[in-house]
Phi, psi and omega in degrees: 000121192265126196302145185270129165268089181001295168328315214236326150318306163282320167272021152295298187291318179308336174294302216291340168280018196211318152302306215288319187320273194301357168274323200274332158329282157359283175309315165281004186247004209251316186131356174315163159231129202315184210246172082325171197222107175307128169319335190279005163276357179278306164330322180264352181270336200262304189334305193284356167295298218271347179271309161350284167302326169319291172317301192294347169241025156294304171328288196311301171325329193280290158345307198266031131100022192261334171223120200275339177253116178232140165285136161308319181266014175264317169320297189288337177302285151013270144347325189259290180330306187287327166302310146353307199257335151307308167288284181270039156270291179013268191291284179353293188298310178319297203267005161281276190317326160308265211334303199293310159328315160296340175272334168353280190309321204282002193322320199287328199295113179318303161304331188269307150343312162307317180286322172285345156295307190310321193299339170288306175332294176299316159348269175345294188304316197302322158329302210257009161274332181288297211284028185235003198265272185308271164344265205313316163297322184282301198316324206269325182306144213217015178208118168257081165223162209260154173271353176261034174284318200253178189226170188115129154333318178245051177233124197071031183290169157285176199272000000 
């Protein structure tokens, strides 16, 4: 499993703000009228956050020798989880803003304003699902080293 990269975080998101853009541009032109953006999306990136870090410092706990029994495939499940949750904060944030972004010209108009305030909002929580994400994938790690140095299946592997 290849280590989560900053690099690769930003041009995720950055696609995914330029796609979210030109769709909803698209979308708005053609004469649609824009979505809400459910709170519960907000609700569900700060849970899926807040279980992340949780999972992930179980990991950690385990690394400095504070909890000495961890099932090994709950640790790499953890690992996966937590990238999982990096990556789609990513594209989330990414294609909330694009959305939000599209509404920019309608700024005056209220409702639509409105929406594009959720859409930020929500932006945020999906941010704190990537660092919390980003956080929780390093607690896990057990080689800071690059994977594409080595060669082998379990190089750079996670706990």
């Amino acid at each position: 499993m290849k280590h989560l990269t900053w690099t690769r975080l930003a041009a995720l998101g950055g696609g995914a703000t330029a796609v979210g853009w030109l769709v909803s541009m698209l979308a708005l032109n053609a004469g649609r009228v824009p979505v809400a953006v459910p709170f519960t999306m907000t609700v569900v990136c700060l849970v899926g956050g807040a279980v992340s870090l949780a999972l992930g410092w179980t990991v950690r706990a385990y690394k400095k020798g504070d909890r000495p029994h961890l099932d090994a495939g709950r640790a790499v499940a953890t690992a996966a989880y937590a990238q999982a949750c990096a990556y789609a904060g990513a594209v989330l944030a990414g294609g909330l803003v694009g959305y939000a972004l599209a509404l920019v010209p309608d700024w005056g108009h209220g409702p639509r304003r409105s929406i594009a305030v959720e859409a930020l909002v929500s932006a945020v929580a999906a941010l704190a699902l990537l660092a919390a994400g980003a956080v929780a994938e390093r607690w896990c790690r057990t080689e800071d080293h690059d994977d594409d140095d080595l060669d082998g299946p379990a190089s750079g592997a996670t706990v």
